[in-house]
C-alpha positions as CSV (number, residue, x, y, z in Angstrom):
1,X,0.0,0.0,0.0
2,X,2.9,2.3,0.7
3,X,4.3,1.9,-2.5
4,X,1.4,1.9,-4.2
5,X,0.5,5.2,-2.8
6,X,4.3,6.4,-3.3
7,X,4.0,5.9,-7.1
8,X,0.8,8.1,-7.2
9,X,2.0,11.0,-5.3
10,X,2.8,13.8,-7.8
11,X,5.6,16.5,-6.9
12,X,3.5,18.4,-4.4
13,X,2.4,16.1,-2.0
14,X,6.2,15.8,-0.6
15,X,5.2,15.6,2.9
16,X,3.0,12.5,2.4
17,X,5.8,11.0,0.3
18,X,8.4,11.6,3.4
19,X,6.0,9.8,5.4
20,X,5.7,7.1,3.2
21,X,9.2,6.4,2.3
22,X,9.7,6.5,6.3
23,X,7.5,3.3,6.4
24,X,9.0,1.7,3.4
25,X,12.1,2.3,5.4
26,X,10.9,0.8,8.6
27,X,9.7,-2.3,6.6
28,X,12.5,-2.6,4.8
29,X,14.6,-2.8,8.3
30,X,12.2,-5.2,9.5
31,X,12.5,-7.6,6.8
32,X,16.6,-6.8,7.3
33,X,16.9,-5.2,3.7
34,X,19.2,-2.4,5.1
35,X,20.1,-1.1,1.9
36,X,16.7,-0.2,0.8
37,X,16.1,0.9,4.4
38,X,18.8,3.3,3.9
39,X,18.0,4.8,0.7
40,X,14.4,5.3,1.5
41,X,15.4,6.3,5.2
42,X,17.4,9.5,3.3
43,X,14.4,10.4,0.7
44,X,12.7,11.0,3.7
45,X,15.1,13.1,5.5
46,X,15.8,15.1,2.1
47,X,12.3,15.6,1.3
48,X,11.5,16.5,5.4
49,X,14.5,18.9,4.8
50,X,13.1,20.7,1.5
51,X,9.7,21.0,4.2
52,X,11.4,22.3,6.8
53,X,10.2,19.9,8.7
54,X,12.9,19.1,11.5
55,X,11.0,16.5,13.8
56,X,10.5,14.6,10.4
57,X,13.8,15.1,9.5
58,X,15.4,14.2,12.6
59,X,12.9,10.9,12.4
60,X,14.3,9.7,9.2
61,X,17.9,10.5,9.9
62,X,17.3,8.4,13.0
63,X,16.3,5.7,10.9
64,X,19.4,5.9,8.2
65,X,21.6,5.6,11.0
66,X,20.8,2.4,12.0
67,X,20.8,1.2,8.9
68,X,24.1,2.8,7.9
69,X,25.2,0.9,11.3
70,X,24.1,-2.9,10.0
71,X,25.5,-2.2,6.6
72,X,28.9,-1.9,8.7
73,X,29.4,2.0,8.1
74,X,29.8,3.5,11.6
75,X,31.2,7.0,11.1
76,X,28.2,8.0,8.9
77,X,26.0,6.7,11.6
78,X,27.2,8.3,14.2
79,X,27.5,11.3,12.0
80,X,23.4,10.8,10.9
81,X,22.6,10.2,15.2
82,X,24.0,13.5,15.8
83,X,22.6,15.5,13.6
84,X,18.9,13.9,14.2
85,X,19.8,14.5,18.3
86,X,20.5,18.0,17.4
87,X,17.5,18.9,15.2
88,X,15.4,17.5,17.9
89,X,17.3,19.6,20.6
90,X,16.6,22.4,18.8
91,X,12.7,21.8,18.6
92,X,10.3,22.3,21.0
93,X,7.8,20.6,22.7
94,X,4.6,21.4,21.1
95,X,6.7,20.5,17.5
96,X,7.8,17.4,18.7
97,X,4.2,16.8,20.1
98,X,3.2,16.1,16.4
99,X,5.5,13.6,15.8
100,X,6.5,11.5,18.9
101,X,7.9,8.8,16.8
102,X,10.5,10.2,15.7
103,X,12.3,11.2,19.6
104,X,10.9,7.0,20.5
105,X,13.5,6.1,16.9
106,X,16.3,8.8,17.9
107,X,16.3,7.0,21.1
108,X,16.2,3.4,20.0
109,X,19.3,4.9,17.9
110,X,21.6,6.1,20.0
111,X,20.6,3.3,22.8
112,X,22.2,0.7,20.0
113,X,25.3,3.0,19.3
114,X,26.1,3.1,23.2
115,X,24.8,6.3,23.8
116,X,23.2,5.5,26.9
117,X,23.1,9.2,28.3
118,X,21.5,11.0,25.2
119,X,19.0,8.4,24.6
120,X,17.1,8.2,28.3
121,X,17.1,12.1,28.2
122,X,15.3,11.9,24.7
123,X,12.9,8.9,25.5
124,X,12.3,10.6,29.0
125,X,11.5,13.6,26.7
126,X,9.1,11.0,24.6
127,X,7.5,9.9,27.7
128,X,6.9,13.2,29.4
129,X,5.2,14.6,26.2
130,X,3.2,11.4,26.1
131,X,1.6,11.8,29.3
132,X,0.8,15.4,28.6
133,X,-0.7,15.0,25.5
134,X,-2.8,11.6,26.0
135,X,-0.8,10.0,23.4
136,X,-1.1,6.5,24.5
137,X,-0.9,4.7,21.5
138,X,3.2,4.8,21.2
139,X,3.8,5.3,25.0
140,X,4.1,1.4,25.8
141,X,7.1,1.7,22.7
142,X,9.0,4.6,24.8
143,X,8.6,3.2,28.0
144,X,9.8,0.2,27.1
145,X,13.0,1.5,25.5
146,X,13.4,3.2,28.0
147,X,13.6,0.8,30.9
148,X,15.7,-1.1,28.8
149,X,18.4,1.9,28.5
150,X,18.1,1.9,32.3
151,X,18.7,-1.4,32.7
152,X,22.1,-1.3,31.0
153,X,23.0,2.1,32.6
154,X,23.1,-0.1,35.8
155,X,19.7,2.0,37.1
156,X,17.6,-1.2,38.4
157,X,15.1,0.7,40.5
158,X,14.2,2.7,37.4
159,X,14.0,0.3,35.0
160,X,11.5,-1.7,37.3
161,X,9.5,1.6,38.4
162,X,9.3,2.0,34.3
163,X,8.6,-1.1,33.8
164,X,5.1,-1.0,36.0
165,X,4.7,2.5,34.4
166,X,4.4,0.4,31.0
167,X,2.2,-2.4,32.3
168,X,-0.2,0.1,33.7
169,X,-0.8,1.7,30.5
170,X,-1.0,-1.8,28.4
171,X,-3.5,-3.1,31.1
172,X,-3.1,-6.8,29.6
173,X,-4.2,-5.4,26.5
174,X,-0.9,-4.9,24.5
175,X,0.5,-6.4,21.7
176,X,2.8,-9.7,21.7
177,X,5.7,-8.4,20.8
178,X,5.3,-5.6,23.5
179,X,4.3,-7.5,26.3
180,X,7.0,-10.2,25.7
181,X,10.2,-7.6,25.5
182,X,8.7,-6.2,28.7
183,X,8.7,-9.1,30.4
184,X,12.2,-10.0,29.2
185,X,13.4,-6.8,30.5
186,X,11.5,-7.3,33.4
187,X,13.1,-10.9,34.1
188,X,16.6,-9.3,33.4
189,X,16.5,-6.4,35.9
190,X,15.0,-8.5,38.5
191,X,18.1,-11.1,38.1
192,X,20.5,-8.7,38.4
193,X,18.7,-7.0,41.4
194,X,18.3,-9.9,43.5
195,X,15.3,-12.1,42.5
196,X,12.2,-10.8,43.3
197,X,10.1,-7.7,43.5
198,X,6.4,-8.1,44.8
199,X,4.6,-10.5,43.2
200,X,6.7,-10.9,40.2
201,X,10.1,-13.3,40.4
202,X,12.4,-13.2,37.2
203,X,11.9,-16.9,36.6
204,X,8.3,-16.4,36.2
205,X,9.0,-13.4,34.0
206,X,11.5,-15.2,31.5
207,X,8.7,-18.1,31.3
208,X,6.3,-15.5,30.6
209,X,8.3,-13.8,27.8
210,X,9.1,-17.4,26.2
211,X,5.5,-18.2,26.1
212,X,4.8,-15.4,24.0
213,X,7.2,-16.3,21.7
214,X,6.0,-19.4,21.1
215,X,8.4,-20.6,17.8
216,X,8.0,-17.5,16.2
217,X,11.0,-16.4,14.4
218,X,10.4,-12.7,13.6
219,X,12.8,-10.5,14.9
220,X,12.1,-9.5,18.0
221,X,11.1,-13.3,19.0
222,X,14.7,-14.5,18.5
223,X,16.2,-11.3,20.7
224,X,13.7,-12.6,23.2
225,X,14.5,-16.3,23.0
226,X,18.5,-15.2,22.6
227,X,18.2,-12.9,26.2
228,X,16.1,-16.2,27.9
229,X,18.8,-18.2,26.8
230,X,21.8,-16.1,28.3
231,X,19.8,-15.8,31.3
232,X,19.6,-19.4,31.7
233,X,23.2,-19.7,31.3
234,X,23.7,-16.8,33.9
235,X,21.9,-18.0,36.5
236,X,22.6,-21.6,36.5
237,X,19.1,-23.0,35.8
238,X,20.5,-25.3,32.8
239,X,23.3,-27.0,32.6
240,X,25.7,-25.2,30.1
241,X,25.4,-27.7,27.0
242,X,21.4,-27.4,26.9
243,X,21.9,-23.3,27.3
244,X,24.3,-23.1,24.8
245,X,21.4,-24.9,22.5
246,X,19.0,-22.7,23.4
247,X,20.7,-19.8,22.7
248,X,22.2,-21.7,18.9
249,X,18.4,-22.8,18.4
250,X,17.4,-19.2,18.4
251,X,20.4,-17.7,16.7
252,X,20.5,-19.4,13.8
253,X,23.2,-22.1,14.3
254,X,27.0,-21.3,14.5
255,X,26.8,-18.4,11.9
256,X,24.2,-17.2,14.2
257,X,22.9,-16.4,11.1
258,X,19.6,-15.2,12.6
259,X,21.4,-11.7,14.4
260,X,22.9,-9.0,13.2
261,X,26.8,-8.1,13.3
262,X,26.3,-5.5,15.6
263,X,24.9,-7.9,18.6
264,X,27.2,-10.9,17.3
265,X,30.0,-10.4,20.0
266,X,27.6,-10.3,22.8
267,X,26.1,-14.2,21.8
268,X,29.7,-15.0,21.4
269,X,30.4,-13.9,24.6
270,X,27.4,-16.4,26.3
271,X,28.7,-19.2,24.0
272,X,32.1,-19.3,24.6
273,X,31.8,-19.3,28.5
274,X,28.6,-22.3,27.6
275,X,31.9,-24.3,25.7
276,X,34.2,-23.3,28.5
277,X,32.2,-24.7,31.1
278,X,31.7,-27.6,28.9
279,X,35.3,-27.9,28.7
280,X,35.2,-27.5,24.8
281,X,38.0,-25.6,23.5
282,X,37.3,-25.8,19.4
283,X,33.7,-24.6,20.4
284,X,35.7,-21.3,22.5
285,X,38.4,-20.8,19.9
286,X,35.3,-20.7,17.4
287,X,33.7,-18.1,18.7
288,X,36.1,-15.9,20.2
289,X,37.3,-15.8,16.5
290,X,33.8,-14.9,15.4
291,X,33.5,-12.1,18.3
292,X,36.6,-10.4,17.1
293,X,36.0,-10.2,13.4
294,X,32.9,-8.8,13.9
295,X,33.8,-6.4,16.9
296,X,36.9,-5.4,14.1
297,X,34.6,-4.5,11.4
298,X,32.2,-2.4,13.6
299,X,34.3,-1.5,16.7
300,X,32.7,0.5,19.9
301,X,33.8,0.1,23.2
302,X,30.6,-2.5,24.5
303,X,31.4,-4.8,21.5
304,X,35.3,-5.3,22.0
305,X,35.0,-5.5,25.9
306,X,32.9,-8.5,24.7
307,X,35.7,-9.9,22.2
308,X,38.4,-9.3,24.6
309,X,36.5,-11.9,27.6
310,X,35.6,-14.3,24.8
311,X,39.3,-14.6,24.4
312,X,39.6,-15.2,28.5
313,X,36.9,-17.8,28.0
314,X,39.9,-20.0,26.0
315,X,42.8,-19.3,28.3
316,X,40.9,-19.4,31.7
317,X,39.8,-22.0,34.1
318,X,36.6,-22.0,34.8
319,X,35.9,-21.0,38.0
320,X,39.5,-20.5,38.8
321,X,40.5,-18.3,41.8
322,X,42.6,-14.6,40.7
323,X,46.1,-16.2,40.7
324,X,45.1,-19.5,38.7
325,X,43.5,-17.2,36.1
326,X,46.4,-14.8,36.1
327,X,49.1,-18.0,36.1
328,X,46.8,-18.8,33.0
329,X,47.0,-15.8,31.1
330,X,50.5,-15.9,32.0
331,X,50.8,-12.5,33.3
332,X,51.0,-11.8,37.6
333,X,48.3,-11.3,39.6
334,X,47.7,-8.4,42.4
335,X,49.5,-11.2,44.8
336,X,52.5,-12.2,43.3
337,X,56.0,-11.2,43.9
338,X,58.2,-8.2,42.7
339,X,59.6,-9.3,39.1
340,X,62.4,-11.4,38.8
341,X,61.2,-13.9,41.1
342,X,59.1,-16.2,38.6
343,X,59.6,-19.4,40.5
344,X,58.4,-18.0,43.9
345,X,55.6,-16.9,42.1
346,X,54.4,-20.5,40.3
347,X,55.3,-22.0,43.9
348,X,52.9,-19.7,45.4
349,X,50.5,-20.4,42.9
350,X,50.9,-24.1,43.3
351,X,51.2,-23.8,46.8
352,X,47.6,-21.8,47.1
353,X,45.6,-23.5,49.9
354,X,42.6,-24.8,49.0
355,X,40.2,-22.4,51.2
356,X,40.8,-19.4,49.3
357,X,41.7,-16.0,50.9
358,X,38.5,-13.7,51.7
359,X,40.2,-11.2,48.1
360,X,39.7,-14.3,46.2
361,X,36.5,-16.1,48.0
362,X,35.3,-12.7,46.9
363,X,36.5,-13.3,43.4
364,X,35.9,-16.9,43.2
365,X,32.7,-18.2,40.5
366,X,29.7,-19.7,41.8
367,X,28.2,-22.0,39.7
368,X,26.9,-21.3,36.5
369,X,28.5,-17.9,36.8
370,X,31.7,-16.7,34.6
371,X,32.6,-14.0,37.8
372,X,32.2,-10.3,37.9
373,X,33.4,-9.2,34.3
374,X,30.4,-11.2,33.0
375,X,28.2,-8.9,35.0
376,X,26.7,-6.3,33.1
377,X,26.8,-2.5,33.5
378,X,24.3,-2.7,36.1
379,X,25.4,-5.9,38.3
380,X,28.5,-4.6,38.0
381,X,27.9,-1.1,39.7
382,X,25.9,-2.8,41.9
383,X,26.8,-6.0,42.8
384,X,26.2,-9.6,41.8
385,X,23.0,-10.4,42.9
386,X,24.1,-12.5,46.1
387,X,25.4,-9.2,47.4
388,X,22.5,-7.3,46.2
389,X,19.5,-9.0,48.0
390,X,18.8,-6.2,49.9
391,X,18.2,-3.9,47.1
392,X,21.2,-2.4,44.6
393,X,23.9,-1.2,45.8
394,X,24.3,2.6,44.8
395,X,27.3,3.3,42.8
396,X,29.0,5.6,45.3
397,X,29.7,2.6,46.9
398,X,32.7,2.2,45.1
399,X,34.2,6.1,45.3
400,X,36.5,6.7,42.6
401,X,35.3,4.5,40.3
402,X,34.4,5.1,36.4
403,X,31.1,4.7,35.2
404,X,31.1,1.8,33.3
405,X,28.4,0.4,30.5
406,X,28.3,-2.7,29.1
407,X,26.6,-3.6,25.7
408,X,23.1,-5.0,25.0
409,X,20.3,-4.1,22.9
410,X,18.3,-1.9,23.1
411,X,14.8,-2.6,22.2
412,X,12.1,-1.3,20.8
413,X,8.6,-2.7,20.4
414,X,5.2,-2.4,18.7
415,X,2.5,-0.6,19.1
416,X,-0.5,-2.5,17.6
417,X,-0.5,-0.3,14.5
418,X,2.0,-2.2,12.3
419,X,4.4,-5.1,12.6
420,X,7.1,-2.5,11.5
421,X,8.3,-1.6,15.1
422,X,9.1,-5.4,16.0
423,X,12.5,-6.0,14.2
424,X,13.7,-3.3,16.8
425,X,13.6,-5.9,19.6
């Protein structure tokens, strides 16, 4: 219908034909055709830009970018984010009002290209304008990016306050796609927080997300059934072979063929610990090699600090105290001896009682866990979720201490109007 409406549109109706080529672009993503995403993602913004229409403009740059980003060009994403963030800085409210799609995309954007910072500020902009305008119908989208964006900025208690926020508005009556990335999300910030939080456990959530899928393969069903995999694997609840299954059953096999370059290193990462505990060294080697060609050919920050403890997965022990997995590395550990004196140090090592000290007990993996650099952003700012029964630990806890953010998606669901919004999951 789009296209057929496209091909009547005569020269003056270039608003409508900017809208259109907007949702030719958004199918064309969903379908994974980012080349034609692309192409019709910048008509849009050209045509929006001949209108002077910002908001619109700012919507379809939002769009090219993360196509630009799949087709493995990152600079002219990056470049396309920016300018859509600062066209929509520039506008105010009662613009952006008319088209609150277009901060829920910029957001979804820049949550996928790490910029964890700039995207809650828009979609907290998104949500706020929501709520004063009565716009309901794409509110369950923002507020569902948006706890995710929380979740990986290591903010628990917002995520799950956002969270309920999103369920109140959906009242049981969302779509599928919707309700089953919230419950992921759900299911992934109660795991890191400690368990529970009133009525709701993360098991129950994870179940809940999975039932939704039910086989499906669209796009957003294989994130989900990816995340309830690695959750399975984190938590111990399967034993590493049967989670690495789950998660290579929804992938797509060992190409994981079913995700995109951009999340690759992130699987790999789940995988190779899965082999590792499995004590399969071809299956780690495999896929540490896979994590680093595709962290190399679209590098960020999130995506190699992924590559680089794939790599540990192969020359680690699993669940080896600090000196064992600095003796395996072969570099010293924190309690080794000045330099020069290698063989005191691999006697000390050898000699290591059996009851650990409390620096290492504290280091030491329980099982089914790969240890604190598997945590994400959020476990690891506040804790593994032992230590974190109580409620998260603040991050001033740890004085002097970067802000750290680890990877993940960042999703995006649909609204009941089109299918279109699902590939974002």
């Amino acid at each position: 219908m789009a296209r057929a409406g496209l091909a009547a549109l005569t020269e003056h109706d270039g608003a409508v034909a900017a809208a259109l080529h907007v949702e030719l672009a958004d199918h064309a993503y969903t379908v994974r055709n980012y080349e034609s995403s692309r192409r019709h993602a910048e008509t849009a913004a050209a045509l929006a830009r001949d209108h002077r229409d910002q908001v619109g403009e700012s919507h379809a740059l939002a769009q090219a970018a993360l196509a630009s980003l799949f087709l493995g060009d990152q600079h002219e994403a990056r470049r396309q984010a920016t300018t859509a963030a600062d066209l929509v800085d520039a506008a105010g409210d009662s613009l952006l009002s008319t088209n609150l799609d277009a901060l829920l995309q910029l957001g979804m954007t820049e949550g996928i290209l790490e910029r964890l910072d700039d995207a809650e500020r828009h979609l907290k902009r998104a949500a706020a304008l929501c709520l004063r305008t009565g716009q309901v119908y794409v509110e369950p989208d923002v507020l569902t990016v948006l706890s995710n964006t929380q979740l990986r900025s290591g903010r628990l208690r917002a995520a799950l306050a956002t969270l309920d926020r999103a369920d109140a508005v959906l009242a049981g009556g969302g779509a599928p796609v919707t309700e089953a990335i919230i419950a992921m999300v759900r299911a992934e910030t109660l795991f890191w927080q400690g368990g529970t939080d009133g009525p709701h456990t993360w098991q129950a959530s994870a179940a809940r997300a999975l039932e939704i899928v039910d086989g499906s393969q669209a796009a957003w069903a294989v994130s989900v059934s990816c995340f309830h995999a690695e959750l399975a694997l984190h938590a111990g609840t399967s034993d590493p072979a049967h989670a690495r299954w789950l998660l290579l059953d929804a992938a797509g096999g060992d190409e994981l063929s079913r995700v995109a370059g951009w999340r690759k290193p992130r699987w790999c990462d789940a995988l190779a610990r899965a082999a590792a505990a499995a004590s399969d060294p071809a299956g780690t080697a495999h896929w540490a090699e896979l994590a680093e060609s595709c962290a190399g050919q679209l590098p960020s920050a999130g995506r190699r600090a992924f590559a680089h403890r794939v790599h540990g997965c192969g020359t680690t022990p699993y669940g080896a105290t600090s000196a064992e997995r600095c003796a395996a590395r072969g570099r010293p550990s924190r309690d080794s001896p000045p330099e020069g004196n290698a063989s005191s140090s691999a006697a000390r090592c050898s000699t290591r009682p059996e009851s650990p000290s409390p620096r290492d007990a504290r280091r030491t993996w329980p099982t089914g866990w790969t240890g604190p650099g598997h945590w994400p952003t959020g476990a690891a700012r506040h804790g593994s979720p032992a230590r974190s029964r109580g409620g998260a630990r603040s991050s001033r806890t740890r004085p002097g201490r970067p802000r750290r953010r680890g990877p993940g998606p960042c999703c995006r669901t649909g609204n009941g109007r089109s299918p279109t919004w699902s590939a974002r999951a």
